[in-house]
mmCIF file of the N, C-alpha and C atoms, coordinates in Angstrom:
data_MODEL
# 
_entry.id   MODEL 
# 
loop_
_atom_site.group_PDB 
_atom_site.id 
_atom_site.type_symbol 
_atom_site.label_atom_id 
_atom_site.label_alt_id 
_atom_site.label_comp_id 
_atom_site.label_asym_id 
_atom_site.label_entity_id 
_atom_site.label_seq_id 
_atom_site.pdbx_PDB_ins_code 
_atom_site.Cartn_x 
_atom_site.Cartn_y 
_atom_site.Cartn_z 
_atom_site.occupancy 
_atom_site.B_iso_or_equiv 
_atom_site.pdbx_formal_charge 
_atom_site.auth_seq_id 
_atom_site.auth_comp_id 
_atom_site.auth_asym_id 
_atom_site.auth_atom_id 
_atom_site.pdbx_PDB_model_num 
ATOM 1   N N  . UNK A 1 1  ? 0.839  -1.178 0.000   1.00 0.00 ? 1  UNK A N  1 
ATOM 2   C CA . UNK A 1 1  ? 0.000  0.000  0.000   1.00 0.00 ? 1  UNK A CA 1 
ATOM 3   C C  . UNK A 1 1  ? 0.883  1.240  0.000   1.00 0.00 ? 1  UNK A C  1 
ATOM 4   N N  . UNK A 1 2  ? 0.505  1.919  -0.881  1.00 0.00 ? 2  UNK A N  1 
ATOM 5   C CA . UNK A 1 2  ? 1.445  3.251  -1.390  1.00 0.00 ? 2  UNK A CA 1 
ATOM 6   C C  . UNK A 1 2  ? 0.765  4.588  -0.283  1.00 0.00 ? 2  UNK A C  1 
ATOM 7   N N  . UNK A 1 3  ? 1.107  5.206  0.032   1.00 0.00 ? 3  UNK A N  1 
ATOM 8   C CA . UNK A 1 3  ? 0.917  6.724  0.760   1.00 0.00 ? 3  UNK A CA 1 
ATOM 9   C C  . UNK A 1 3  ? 1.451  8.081  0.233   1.00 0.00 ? 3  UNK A C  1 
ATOM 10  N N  . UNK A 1 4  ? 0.422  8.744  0.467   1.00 0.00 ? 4  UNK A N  1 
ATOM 11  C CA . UNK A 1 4  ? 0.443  10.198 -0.299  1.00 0.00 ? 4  UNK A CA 1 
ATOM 12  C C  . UNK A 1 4  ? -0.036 10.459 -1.682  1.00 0.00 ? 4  UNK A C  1 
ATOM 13  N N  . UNK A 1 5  ? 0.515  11.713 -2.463  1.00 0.00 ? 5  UNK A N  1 
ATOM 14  C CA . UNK A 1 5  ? -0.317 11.534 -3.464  1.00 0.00 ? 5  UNK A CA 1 
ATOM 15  C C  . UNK A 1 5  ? 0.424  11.183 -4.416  1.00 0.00 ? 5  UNK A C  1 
ATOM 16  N N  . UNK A 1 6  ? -0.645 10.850 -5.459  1.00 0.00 ? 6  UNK A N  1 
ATOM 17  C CA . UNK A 1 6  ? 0.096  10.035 -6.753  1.00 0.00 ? 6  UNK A CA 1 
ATOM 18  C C  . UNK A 1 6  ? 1.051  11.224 -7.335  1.00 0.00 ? 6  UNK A C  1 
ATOM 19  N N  . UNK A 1 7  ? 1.887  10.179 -8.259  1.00 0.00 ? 7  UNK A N  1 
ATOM 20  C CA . UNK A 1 7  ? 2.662  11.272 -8.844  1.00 0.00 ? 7  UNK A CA 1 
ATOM 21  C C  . UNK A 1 7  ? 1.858  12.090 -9.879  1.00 0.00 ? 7  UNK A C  1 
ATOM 22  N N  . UNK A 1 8  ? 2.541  13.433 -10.221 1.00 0.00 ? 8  UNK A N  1 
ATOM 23  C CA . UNK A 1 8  ? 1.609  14.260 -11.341 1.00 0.00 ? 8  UNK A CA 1 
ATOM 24  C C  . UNK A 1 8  ? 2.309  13.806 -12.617 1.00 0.00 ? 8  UNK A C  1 
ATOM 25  N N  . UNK A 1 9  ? 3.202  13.287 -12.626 1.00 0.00 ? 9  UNK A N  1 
ATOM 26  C CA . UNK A 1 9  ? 3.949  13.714 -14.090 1.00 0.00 ? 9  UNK A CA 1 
ATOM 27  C C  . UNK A 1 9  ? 4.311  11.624 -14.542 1.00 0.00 ? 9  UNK A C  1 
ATOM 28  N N  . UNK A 1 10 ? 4.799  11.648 -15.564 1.00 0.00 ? 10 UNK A N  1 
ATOM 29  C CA . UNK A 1 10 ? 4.836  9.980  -15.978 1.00 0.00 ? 10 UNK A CA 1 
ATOM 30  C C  . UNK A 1 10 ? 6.692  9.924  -15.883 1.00 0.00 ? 10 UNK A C  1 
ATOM 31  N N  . UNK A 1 11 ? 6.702  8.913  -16.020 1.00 0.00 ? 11 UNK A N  1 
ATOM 32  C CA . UNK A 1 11 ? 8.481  9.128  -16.194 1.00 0.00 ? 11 UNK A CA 1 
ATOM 33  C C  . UNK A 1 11 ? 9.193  9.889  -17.562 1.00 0.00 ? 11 UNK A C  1 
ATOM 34  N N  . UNK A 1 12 ? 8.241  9.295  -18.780 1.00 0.00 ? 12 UNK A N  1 
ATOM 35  C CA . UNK A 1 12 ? 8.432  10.073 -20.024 1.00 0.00 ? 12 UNK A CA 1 
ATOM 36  C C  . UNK A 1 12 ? 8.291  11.635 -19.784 1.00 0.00 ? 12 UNK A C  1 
ATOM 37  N N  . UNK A 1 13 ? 7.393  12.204 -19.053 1.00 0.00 ? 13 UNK A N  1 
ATOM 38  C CA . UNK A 1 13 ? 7.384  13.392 -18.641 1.00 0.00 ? 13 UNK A CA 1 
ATOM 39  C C  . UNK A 1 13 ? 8.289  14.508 -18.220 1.00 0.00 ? 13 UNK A C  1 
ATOM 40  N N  . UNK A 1 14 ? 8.596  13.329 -16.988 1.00 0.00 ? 14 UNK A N  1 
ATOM 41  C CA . UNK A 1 14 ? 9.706  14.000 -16.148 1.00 0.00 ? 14 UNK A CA 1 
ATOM 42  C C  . UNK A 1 14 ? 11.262 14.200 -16.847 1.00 0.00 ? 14 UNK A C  1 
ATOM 43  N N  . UNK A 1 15 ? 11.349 13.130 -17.284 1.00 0.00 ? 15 UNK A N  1 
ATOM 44  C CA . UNK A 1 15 ? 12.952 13.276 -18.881 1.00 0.00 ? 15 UNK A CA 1 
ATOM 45  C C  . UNK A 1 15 ? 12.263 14.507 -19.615 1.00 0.00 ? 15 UNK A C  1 
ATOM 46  N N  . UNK A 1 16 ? 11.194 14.680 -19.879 1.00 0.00 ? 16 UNK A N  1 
ATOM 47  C CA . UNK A 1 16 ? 10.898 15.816 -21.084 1.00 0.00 ? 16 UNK A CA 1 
ATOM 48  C C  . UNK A 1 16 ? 11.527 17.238 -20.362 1.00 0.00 ? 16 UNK A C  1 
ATOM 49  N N  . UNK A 1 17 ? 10.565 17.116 -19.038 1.00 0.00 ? 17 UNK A N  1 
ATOM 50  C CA . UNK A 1 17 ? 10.636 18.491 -18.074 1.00 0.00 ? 17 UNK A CA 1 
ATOM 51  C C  . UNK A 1 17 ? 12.561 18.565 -18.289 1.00 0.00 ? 17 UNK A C  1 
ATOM 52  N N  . UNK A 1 18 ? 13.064 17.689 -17.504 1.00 0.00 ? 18 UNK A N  1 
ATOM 53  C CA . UNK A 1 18 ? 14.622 18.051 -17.295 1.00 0.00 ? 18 UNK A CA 1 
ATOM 54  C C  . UNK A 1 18 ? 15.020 18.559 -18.552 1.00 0.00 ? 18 UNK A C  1 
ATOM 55  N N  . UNK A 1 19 ? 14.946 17.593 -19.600 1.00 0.00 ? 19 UNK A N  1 
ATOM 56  C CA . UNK A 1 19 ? 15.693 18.361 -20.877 1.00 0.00 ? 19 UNK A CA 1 
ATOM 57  C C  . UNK A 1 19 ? 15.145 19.687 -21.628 1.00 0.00 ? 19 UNK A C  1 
ATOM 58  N N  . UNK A 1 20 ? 13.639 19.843 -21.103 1.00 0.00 ? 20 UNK A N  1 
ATOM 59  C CA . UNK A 1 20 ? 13.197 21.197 -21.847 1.00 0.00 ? 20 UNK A CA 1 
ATOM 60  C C  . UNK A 1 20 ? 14.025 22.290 -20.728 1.00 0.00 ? 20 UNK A C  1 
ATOM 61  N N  . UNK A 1 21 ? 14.491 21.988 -19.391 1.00 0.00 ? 21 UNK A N  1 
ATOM 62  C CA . UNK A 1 21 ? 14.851 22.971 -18.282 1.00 0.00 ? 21 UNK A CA 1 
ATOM 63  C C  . UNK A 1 21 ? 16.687 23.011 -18.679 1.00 0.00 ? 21 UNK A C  1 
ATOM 64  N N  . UNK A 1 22 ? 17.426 22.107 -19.301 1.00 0.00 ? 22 UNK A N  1 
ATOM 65  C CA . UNK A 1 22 ? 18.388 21.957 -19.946 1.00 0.00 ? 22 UNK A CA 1 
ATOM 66  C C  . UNK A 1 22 ? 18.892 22.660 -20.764 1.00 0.00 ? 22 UNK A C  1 
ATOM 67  N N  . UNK A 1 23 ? 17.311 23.002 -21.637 1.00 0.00 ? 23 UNK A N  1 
ATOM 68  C CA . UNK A 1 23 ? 17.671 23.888 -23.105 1.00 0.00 ? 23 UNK A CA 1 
ATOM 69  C C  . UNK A 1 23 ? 17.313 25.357 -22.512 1.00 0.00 ? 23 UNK A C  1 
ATOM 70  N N  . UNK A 1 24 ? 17.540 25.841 -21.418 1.00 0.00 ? 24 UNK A N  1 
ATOM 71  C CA . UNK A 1 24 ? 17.242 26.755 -20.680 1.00 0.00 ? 24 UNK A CA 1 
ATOM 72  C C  . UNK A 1 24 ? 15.857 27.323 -20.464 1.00 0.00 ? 24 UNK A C  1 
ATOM 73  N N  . UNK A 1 25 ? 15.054 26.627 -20.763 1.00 0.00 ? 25 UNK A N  1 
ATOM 74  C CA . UNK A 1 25 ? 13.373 26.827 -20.142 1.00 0.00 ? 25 UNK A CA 1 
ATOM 75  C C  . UNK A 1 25 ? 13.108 27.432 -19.223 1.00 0.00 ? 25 UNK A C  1 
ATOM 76  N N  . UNK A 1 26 ? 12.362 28.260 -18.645 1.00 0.00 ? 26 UNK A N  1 
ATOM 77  C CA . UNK A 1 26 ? 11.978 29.193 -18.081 1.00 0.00 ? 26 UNK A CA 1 
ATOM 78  C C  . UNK A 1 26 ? 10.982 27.829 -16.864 1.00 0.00 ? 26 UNK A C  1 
ATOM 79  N N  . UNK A 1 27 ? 11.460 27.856 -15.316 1.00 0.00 ? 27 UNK A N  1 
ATOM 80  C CA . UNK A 1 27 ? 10.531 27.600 -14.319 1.00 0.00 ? 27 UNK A CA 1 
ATOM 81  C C  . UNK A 1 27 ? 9.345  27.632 -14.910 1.00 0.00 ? 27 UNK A C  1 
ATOM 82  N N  . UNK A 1 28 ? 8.735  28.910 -14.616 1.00 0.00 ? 28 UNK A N  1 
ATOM 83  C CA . UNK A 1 28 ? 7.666  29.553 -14.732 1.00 0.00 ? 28 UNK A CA 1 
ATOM 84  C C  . UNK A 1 28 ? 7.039  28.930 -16.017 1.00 0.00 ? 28 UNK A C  1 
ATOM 85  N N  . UNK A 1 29 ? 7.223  28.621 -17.235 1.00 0.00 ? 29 UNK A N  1 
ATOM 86  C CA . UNK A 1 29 ? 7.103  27.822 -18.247 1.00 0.00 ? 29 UNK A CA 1 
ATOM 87  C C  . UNK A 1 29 ? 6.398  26.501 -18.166 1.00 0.00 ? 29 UNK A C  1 
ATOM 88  N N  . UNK A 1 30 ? 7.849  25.860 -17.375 1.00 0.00 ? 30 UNK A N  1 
ATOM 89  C CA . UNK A 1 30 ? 7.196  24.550 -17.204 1.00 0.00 ? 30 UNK A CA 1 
ATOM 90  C C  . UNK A 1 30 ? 6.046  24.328 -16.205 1.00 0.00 ? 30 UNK A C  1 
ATOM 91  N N  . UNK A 1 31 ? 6.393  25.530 -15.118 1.00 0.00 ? 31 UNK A N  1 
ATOM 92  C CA . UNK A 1 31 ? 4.543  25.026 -13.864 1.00 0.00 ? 31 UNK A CA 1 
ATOM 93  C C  . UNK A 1 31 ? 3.760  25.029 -15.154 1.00 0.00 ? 31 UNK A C  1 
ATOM 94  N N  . UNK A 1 32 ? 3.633  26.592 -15.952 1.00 0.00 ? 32 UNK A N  1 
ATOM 95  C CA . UNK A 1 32 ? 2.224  26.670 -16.638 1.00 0.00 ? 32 UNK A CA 1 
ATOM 96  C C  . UNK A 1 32 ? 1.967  25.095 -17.588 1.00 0.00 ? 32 UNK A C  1 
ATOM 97  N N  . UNK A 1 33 ? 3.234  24.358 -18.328 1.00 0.00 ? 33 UNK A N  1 
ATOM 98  C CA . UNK A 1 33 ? 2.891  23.648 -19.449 1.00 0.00 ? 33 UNK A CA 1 
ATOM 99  C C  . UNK A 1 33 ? 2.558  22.685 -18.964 1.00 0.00 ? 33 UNK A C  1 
ATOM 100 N N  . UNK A 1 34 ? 2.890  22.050 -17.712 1.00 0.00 ? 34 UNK A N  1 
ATOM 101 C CA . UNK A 1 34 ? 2.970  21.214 -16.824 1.00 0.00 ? 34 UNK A CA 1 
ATOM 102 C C  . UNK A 1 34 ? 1.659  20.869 -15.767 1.00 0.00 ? 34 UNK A C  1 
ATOM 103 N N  . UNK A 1 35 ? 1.498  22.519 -15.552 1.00 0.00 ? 35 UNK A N  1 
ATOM 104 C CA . UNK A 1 35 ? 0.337  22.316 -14.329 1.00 0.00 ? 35 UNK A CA 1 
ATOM 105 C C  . UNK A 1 35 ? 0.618  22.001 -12.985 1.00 0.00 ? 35 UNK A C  1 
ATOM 106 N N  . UNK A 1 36 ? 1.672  22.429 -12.859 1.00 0.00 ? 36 UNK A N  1 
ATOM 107 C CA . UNK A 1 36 ? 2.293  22.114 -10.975 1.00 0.00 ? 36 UNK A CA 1 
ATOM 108 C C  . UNK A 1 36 ? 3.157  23.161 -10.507 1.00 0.00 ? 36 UNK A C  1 
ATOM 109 N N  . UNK A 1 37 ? 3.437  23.063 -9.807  1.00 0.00 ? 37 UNK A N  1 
ATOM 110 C CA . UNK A 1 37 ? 4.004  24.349 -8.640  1.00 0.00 ? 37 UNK A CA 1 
ATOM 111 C C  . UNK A 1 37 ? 5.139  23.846 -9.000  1.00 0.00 ? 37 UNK A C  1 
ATOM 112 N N  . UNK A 1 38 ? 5.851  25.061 -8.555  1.00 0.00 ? 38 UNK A N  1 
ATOM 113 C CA . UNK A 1 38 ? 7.276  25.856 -8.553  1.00 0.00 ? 38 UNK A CA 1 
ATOM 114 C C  . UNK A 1 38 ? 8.612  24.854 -7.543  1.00 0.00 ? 38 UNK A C  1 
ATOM 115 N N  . UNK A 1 39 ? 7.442  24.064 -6.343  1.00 0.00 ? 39 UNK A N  1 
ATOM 116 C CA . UNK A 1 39 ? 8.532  23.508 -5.717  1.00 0.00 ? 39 UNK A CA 1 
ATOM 117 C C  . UNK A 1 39 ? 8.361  22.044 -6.200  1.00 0.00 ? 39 UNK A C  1 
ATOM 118 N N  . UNK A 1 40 ? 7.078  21.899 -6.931  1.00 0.00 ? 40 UNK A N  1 
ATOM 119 C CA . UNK A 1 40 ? 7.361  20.326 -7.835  1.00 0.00 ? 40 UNK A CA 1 
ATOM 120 C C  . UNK A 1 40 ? 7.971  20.180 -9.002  1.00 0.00 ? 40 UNK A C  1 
ATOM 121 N N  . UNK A 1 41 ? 8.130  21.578 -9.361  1.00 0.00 ? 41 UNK A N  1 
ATOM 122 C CA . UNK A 1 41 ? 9.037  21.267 -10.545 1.00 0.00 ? 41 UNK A CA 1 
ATOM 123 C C  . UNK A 1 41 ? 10.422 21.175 -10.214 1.00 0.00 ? 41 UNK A C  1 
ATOM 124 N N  . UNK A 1 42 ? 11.175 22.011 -9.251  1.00 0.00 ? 42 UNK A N  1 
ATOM 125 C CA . UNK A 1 42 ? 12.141 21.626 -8.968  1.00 0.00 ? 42 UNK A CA 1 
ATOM 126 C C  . UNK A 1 42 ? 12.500 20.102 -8.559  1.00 0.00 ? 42 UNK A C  1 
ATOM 127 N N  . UNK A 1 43 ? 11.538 19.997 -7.348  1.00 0.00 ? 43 UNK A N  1 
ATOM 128 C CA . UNK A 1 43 ? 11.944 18.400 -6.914  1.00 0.00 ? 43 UNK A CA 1 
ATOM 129 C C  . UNK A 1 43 ? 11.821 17.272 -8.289  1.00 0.00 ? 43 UNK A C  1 
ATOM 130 N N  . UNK A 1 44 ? 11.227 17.568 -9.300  1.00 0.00 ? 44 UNK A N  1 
ATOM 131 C CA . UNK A 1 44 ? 11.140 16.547 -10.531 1.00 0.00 ? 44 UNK A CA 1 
ATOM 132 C C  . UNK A 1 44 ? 12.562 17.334 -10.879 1.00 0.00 ? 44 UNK A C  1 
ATOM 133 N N  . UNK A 1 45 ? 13.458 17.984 -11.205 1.00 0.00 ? 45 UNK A N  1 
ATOM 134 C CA . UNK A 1 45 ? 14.500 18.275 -11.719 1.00 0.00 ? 45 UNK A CA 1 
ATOM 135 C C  . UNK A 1 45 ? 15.490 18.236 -11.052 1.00 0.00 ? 45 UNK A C  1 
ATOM 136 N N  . UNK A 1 46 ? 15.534 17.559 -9.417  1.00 0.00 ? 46 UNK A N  1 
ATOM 137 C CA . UNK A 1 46 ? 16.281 17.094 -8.589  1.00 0.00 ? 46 UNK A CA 1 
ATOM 138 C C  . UNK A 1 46 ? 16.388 15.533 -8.314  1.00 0.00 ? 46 UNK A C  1 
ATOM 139 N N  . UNK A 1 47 ? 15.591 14.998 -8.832  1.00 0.00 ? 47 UNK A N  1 
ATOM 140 C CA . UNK A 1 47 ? 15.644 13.836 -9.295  1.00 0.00 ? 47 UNK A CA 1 
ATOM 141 C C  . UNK A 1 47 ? 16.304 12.991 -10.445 1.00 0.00 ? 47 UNK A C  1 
ATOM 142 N N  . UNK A 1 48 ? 16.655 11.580 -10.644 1.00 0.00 ? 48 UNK A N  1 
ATOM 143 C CA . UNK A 1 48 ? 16.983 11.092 -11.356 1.00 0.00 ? 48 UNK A CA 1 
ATOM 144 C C  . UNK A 1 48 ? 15.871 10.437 -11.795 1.00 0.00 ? 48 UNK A C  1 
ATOM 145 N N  . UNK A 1 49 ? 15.790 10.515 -13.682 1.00 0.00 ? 49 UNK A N  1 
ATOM 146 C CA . UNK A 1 49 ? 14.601 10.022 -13.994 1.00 0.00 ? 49 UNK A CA 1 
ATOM 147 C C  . UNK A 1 49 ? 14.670 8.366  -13.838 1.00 0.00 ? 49 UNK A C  1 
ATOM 148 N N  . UNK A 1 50 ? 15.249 7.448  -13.511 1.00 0.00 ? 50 UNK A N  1 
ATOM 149 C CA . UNK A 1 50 ? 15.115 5.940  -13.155 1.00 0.00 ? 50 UNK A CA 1 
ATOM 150 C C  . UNK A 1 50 ? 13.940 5.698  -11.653 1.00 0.00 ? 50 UNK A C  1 
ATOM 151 N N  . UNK A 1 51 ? 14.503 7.472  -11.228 1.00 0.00 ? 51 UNK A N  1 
ATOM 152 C CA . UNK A 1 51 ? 13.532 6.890  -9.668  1.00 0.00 ? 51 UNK A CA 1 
ATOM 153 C C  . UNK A 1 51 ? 11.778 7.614  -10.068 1.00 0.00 ? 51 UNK A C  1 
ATOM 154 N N  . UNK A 1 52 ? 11.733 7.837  -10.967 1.00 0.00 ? 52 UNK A N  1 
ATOM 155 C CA . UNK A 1 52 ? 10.096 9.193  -11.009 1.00 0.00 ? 52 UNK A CA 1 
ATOM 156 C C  . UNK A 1 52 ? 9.077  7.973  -10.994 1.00 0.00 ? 52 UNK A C  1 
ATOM 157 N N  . UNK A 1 53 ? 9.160  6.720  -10.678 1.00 0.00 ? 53 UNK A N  1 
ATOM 158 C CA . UNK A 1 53 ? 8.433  6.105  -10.683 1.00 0.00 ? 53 UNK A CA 1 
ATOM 159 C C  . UNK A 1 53 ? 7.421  5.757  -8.848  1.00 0.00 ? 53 UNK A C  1 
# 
C-alpha cells in the first residue's frame, strides 16, 4: 500500500521536463505547461529520472 499523493507527471514526462529545463526553459514555463508548482518542478529536476516512478 502506497501513501500520499500520486505522482503528477509519468516518467516520459519528467525526462521531457529536465531536458526542456536543460535547453534553458523558463521555471515559470514549465509550472504553466505542466500544471504544478514551482517547488514540484524543482523536486522533478532534482531527481533522477530511473527513480520518477
Amino acid at each position: 500500500m502506497r501513501l500520499g499523493q500520486q505522482k503528477r507527471l509519468t516518467v516520459e514526462q519528467v525526462a521531457e521536463l529536465q531536458a526542456r529545463r536543460k535547453e534553458r526553459e523558463l521555471i515559470r514555463e514549465l509550472m504553466v505547461g505542466y500544471g504544478i508548482s514551482k517547488a514540484t518542478v524543482y523536486r522533478y529536476l532534482n531527481q533522477e529520472v530511473n527513480s520518477a516512478t
